[in-house]
N, C-alpha and C positions, 0 to 999 in steps of 0.2 A: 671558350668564353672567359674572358676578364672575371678572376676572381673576384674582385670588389665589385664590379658590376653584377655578377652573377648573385652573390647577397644578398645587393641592394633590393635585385628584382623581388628575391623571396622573403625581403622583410616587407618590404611595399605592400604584398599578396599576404601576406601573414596582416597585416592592418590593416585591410581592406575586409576582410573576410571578418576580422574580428569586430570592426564596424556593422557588420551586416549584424552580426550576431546580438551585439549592442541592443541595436532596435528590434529584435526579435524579443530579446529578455525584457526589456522597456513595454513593449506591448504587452505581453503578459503579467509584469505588475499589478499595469492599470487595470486589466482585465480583473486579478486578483483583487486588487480593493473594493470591487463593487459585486464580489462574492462572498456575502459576507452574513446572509440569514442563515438561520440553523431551526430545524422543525424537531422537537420533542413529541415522540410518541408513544404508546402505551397498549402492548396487547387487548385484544378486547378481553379474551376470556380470563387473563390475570388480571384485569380492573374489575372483572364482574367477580373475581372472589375474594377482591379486596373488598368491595359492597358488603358480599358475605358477611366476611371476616370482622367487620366494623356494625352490621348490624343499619346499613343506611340503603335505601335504593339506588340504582343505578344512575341515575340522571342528580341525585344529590353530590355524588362521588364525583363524577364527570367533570359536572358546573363546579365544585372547588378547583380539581386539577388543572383546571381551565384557567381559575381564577388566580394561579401560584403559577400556571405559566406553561403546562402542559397545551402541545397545540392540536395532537392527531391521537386516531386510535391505529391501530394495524388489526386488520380483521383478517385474519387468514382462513381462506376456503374450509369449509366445514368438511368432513368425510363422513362415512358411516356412523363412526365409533362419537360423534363431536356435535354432531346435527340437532341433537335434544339437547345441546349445553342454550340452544337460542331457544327455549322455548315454545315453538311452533309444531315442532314432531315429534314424535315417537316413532319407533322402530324395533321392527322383532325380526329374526329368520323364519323361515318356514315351519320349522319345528316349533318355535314358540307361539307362531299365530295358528298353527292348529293346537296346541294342548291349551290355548286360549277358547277358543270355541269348545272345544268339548268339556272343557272344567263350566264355564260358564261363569261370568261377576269375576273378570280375572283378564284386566287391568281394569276396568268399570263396565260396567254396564251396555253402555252402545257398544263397544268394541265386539262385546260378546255375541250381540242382534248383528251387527254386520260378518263377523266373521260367517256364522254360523250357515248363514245363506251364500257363502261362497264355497267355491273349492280352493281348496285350501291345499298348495304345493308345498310340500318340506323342503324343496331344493330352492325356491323361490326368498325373495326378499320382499316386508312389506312395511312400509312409511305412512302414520297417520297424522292426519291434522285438520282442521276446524275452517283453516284457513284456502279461499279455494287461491287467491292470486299466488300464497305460496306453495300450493299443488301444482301448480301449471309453470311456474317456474321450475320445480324440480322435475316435473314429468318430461320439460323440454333438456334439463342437463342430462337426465338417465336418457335418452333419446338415443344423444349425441356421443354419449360416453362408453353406454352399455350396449345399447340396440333394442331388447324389444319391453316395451314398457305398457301397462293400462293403468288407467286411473277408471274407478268407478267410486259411484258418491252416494252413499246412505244419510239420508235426512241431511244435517246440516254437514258431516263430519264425510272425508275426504281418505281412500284407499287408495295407495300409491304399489301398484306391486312391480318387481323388475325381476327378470331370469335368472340376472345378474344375484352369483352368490356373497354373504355377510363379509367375509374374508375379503373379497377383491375389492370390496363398497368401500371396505378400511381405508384405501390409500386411493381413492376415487373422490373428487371434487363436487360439492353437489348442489355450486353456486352458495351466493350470499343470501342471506334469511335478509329478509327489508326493515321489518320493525328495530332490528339495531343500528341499523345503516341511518335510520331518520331519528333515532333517539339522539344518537352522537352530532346530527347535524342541528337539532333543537337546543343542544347543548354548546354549542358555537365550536365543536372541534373539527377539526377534516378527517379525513378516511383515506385510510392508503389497504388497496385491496393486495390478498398474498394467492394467487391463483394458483393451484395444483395443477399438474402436467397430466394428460391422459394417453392409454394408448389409439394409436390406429388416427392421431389427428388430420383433417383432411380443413382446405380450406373452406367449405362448407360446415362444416364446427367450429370452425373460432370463429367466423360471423356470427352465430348462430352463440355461443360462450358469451363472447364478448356483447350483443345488443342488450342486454339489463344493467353490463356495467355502467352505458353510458347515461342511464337513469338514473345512477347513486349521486344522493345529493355531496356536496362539500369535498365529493375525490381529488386527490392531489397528488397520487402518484402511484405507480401500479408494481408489483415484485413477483415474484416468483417463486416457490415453496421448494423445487424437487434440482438433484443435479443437474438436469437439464431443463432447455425451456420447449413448449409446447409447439412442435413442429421442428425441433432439430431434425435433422441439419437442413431438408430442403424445403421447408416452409418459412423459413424466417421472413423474407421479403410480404410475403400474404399477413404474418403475427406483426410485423413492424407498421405496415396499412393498418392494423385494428389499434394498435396501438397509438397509434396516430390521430384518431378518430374520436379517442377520448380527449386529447386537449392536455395530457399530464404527463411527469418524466418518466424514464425507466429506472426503478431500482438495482442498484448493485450494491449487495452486503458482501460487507469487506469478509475477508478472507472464509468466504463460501463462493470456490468457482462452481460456476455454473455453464455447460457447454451449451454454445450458440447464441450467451450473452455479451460479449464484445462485438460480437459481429450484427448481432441484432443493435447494440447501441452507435455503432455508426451507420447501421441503414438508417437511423432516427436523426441522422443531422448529429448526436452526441448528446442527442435532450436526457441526459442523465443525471443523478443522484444518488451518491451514494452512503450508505444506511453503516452504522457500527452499532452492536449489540454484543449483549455477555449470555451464554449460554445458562440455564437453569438450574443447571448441575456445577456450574460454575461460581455461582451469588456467595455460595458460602463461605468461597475464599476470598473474598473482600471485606475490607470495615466499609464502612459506608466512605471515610474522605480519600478513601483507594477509589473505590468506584467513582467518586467525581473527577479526581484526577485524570484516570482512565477515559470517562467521556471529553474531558477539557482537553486532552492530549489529541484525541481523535478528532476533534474539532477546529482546533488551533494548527494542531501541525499534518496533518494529512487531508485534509479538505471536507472530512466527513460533512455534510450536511443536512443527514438526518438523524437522530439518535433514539434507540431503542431501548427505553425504561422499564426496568423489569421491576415490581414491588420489591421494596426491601422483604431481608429473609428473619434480619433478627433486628430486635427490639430494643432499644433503653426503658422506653415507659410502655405501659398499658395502652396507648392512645397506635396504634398502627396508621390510619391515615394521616394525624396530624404527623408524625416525624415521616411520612412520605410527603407529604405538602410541604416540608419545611429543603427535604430534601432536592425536588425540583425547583423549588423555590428557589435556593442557594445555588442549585447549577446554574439556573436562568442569569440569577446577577453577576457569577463568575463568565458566566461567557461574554456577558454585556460587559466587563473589566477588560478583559482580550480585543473589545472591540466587534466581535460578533453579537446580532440582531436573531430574538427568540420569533420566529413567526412562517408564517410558508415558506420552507426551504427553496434556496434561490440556486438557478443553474448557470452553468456555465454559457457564455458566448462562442460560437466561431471565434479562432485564433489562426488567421489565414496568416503563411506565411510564403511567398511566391519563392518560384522555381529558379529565378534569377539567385536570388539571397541566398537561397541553400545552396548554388553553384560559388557562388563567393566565400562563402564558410567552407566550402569542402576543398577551394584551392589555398585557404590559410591553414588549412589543417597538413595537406600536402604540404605546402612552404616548411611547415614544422617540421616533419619529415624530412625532408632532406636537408634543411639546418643541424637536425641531429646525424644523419649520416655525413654530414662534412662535419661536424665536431670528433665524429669517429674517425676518420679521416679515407672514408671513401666518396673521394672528391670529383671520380672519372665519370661521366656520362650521367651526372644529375640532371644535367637540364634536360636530357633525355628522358628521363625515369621521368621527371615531375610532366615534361607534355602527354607522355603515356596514363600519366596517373589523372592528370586531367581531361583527357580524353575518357579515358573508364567509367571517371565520377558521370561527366557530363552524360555518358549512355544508361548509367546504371539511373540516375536522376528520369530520365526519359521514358523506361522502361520499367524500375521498380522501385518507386519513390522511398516505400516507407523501408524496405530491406536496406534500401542505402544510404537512408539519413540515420538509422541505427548503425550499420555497420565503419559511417565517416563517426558517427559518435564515439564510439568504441577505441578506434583509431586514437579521437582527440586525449581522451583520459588514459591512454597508454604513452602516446607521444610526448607530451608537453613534462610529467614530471619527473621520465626520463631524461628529458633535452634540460631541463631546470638545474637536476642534481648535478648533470657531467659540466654545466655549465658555472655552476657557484661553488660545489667543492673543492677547497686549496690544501695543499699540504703544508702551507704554513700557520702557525699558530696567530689567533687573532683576540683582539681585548673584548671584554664581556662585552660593551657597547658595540664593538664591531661584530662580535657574534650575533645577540638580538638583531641588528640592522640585517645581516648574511639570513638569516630566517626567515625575513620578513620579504625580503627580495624573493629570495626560493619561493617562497609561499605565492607571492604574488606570478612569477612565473608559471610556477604550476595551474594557477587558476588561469590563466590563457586556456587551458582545457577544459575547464567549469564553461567559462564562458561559450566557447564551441557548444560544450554538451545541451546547453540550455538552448541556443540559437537553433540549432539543427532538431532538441525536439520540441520544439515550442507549438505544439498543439493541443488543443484541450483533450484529446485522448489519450495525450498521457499523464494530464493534467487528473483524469478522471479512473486514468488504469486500467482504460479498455486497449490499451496496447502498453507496453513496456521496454523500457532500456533491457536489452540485451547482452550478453555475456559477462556478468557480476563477476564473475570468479576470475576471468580472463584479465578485467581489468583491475582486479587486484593482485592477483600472483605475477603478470607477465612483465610491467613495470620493476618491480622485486626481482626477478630473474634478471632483466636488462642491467640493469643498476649494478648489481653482482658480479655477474659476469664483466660487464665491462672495467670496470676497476680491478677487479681480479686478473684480468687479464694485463692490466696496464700497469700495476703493483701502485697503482697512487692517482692524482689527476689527470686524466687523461691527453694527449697531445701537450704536456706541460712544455717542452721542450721543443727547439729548434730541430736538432738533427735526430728527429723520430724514425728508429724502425718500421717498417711499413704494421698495418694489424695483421696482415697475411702473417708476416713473421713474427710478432708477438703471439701472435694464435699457436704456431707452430711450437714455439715454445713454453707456452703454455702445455700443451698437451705435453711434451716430454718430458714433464717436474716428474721428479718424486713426489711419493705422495706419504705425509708424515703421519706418525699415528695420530699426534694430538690435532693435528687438521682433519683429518677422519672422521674422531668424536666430536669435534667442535661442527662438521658438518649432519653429525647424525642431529646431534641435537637442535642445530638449527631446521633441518628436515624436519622435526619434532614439532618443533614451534611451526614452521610452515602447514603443517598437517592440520593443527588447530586454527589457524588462521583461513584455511581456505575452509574448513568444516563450519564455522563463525561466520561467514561472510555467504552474502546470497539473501534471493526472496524469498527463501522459505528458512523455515529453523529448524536445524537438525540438530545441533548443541542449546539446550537454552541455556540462560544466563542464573547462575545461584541466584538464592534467596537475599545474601548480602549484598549483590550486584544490583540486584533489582530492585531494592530497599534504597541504594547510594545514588542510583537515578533517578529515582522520588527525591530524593531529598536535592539533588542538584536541580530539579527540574521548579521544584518549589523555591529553592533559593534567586537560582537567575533566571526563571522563566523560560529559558532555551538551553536545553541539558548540551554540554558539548558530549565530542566524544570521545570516551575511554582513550585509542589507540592513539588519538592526539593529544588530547593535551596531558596523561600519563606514562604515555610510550614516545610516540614519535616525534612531538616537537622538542620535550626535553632533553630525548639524548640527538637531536640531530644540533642542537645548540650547543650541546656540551663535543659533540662532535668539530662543527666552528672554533671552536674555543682551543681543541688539541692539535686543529688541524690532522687533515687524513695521512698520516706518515709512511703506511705500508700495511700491507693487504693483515695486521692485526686488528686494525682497528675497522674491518671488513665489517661483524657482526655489528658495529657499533651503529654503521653506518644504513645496514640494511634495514634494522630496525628504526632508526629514524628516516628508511623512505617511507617506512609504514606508515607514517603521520603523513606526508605528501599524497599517498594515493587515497587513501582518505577524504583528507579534505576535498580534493577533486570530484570522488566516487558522491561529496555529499550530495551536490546540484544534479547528479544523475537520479536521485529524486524525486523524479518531476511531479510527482502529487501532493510533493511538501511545499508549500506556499515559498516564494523566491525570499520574501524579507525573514525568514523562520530559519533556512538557512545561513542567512547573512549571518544572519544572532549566533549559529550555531559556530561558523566560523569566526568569528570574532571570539566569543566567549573560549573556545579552541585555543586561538592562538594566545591570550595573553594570561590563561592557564597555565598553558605550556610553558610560556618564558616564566611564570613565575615557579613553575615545577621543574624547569633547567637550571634556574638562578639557583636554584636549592643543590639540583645534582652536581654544579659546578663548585659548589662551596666543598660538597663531599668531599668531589674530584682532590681540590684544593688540600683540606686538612687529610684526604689518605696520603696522597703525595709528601705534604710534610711529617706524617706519621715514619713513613718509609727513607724518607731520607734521613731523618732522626735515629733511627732504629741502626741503617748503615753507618751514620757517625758514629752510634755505641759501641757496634762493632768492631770498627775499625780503631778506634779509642782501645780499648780490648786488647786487640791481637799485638798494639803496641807496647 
């Protein structure tokens, strides 16, 4: 095939695809703008010892927090050990409700007249209360949970015994107590209920579970307490119907997995929500405007939409509720600055994107591919390679949608800021302004990748984090590898020249260098750096970030609202501008170069994303890039005065010797 014709075809298909991709990200936007309430909520049993603590009742506490902007409680399923914090029961083991009956006036009086006419098992467990509709609510969850239950009833007051011992009750769910459920709805806030998981779930139990939820007034969203959810792995389908049946979303709290909760939230359509809170053991390491940050950040840049308020731990004044009222109070109008709305958490829409458009994205992502392997200069049997590659995507699309719009994804942020760097790096030196402008071009080629990544996963489940971009580390190391090697092998720009060696035989000799010592240590040490970089990178943290670092992100994140990122705009864009600036002269200026692709795969990696809002990114890159140029303008000045330091030095010199 006609060189130039054969091009043409793959830039056509490279803009075709990138079009599709266009309207994929465009749709998502719009989606994002009108996601944009956020639910504040408030354990019950830490609001009821903030009551305590203040000396006020419960429904006075409530109706402030309400009134400063608090909109839910989280009532999490009661256990054994929890059940008396609602005031409706009491509870002993068997031991203690027999040496209850035989002491006698010991917890009061009726207890002592009922027990005494029973038999009374040591190994047994017994629950009392006054109240019969919440006897009969708990007699139906010990039912389902435990197995063998009696309730019998002395005069007014209500005996709940189960076989089930004190120990197993601990971490056993024992339904929601109602008088607090209708307090919080008297008070105008909603109720997001936290269900405890049990064992031996059968779908005849979570019918049977779930029919009182759907009596709780003001529910607005339902979660889940344990690593797993109630009925992994083969009952999800049966828990997604009850779920369903209440009319509310699914909770997912961030970085608590929970297994059978992705999967459970796409049997639900994606009707999800997701929750950020600070753990309790945690409170003490924040001041208070750490912790607003903290919620602002989760809200603004990760999509959080409901957030979990835990009472402050420490005090300026004597008054504890008012600087909690003052506190919500202040997060509520910081979110309203951001643009986000305080009130029933809003969920996401379907984000269909058709099998045609992903088949168009994945032959621009191909075209990119073997646009880089002809810049490499394996030019024989592309057109071949790309119908094969076309054919694959097309079956893999058919056969396994979502494995293959992750793994075209993958592709794109490895592809593009490979094909960018072999594509803009010169060996000739160029002037500051034509170095910024060489930056900016790079950058922008690179994001032909971004834009892939977002086309291809433009669905709200990843939107939501019930599915994820795939191989982080891959597409940060492999790109870095490419880049390396290939210039290493080429000792400068690649294909610069007319009467090129084949790469067959650059390869060849490459492999038969010597190998020097100070290339050795320079590659230990870059190895070095690599090691930290892939250990840094990724969805989970295995390195965290100093106290200084983590302090300098605060303070960027307050100064421009969207923090860039470290390896851009203080590693990678500066020296890869200072790099334009020297022009790449011979495989010394290798490290220089590596490190400023770091800033390129970056940038890329940032729109993989996807549950960071598309315009929070934008900010991110922008704010990036012209960090960057002003943190290269600076290293270029260096560059500058060391260079005249050193030429200076050799004049002395040579001055000297004459």
């Amino acid at each position: 095939m006609n060189k130039n014709y054969y091009q043409k075809i793959l830039v056509l298909l490279l803009a075709a695809g990138m079009l599709a991709a266009g309207l994929a990200a465009g749709q998502r936007y719009k989606i994002e703008t009108n996601y944009r309430s956020v639910e504040l909520a408030m354990p019950y049993d830490e609001l009821q010892s903030l009551a305590r603590q203040t000396g006020k009742s419960r429904p006075e506490v409530m109706q402030a927090l309400r009134e400063h902007g608090l909109t839910s409680v989280l009532f999490k399923e009661p256990a054994a050990g929890e059940i008396s914090n609602y005031g409706d029961f009491a509870i002993m083991s068997g031991q203690e409700a027999l040496a209850a009956s035989r002491l006698g006036g010991q917890p009061s009086g009726w207890l002592y007249e009922a027990l005494k006419n029973e038999e009374i098992k040591p190994e047994d467990t017994y629950f009392f209360t006054d109240q019969e509709a919440g006897a009969r609510q708990l007699e139906e969850q010990l039912k389902v949970k435990t197995g063998n239950v009696e309730v019998y009833q002395y005069n007014e007051y209500f005996i709940i015994r189960t076989t089930a011992d004190y120990n197993t009750l601990k971490n056993t769910g024992l339904g929601f107590p109602v008088a607090p459920l209708e307090e919080s709805a008297r008070c105008g806030l909603f109720a997001i209920v936290q269900l405890r998981n049990w064992p031996g779930v059968t779908p005849e139990g979570l019918a049977r579970v779930f029919a009182p939820l759907k009596k709780i007034p003001n529910l607005s969203a339902i979660a889940f307490n344990d690593p797993s959810v109630p009925g992994y792995p083969n009952l999800l389908p049966q828990l997604a119907k009850e779920i369903r049946s209440l009319g509310v979303p699914l909770v997912q709290i961030e970085f608590f997995f929970q297994k059978g909760l992705p999967k459970l939230g796409l049997l639900l359509d994606k009707h999800v929500v997701r929750l950020h809170g600070i753990k309790s053991e945690e409170m003490l390491k924040y001041e208070t405007a750490d912790l607003k940050s903290r919620f602002l950040l989760a809200a603004g840049e990760r999509n959080i939409r409901v957030l979990l308020i835990r009472p402050l731990i420490s005090y300026k004044t004597g008054d504890p509720l008012q600087e909690n009222l003052q506190f919500i109070a202040g997060l509520k109008k910081d979110l309203q600055k951001q643009g986000l709305a305080v009130g029933n958490a809003s969920f996401l829409p379907p984000l269909p994107v058709s099998r045609l458009s992903l088949f168009f994205m994945g032959l621009g992502v191909i075209s990119g591919g073997l646009l880089l392997l002809h810049r490499l200069g394996l030019r024989q049997g592309g057109w071949l390679l790309g119908l094969l590659a076309a054919m694959v995507w097309a079956g893999l699309l058919g056969i396994a949608l979502d494995p293959a719009r992750k793994l075209m994804a993958l592709a794109a942020v490895i592809i593009f800021p490979t094909l960018s760097l072999t594509v803009n790096i010169r060996s000739h030196k160029a002037s500051v302004e034509k170095s910024i402008a060489m930056l900016l071009r790079t950058s922008l080629y690179s994001l032909v990748g971004a834009l892939f990544t977002m086309g291809l996963l433009a669905d709200s489940a990843y939107l939501l984090k019930l599915n994820q971009f795939m191989g982080v580390k891959v597409a940060h190391v492999l790109p870095l590898l490419l880049v390396g090697g290939v210039f290493y092998i080429f000792s400068g720009p690649p294909l610069s020249g007319k009467q090129e060696p084949s790469l067959l035989a650059r390869l060849s000799g490459f492999l038969n260098q010597p190998v020097l010592v100070k290339w050795a240590l320079v590659a230990v040490v870059l190895s070095a750096m690599l090691a930290v970089y892939i250990i840094r990178t990724g969805n989970e943290v295995v390195m965290a970030p100093s106290t200084l670092e983590l302090k300098t992100r605060t303070l960027l994140d307050n100064i421009l609202g969207v923090r860039p990122r470290t390896k851009e705009f203080l590693l990678g864009h500066p020296l890869l501008l200072l790099l334009f600036y020297t022009g790449y002269r011979d495989n010394r200026y290798l490290p220089l170069l590596l490190l400023g692709t770091v800033g390129q795969i970056s940038l890329v990696n940032t729109f993989a994303h996807i549950h960071t809002p598309l315009l929070i990114s934008l900010l991110r890159l922008f704010n990036g890039l012209w960090l960057g140029i002003l943190s290269g303008l600076v290293l270029i000045l260096a560059w500058k005065l060391a260079l005249h330091w050193w030429d200076r030095r050799l004049d002395e010199k040579t001055s000297y010797n004459k």
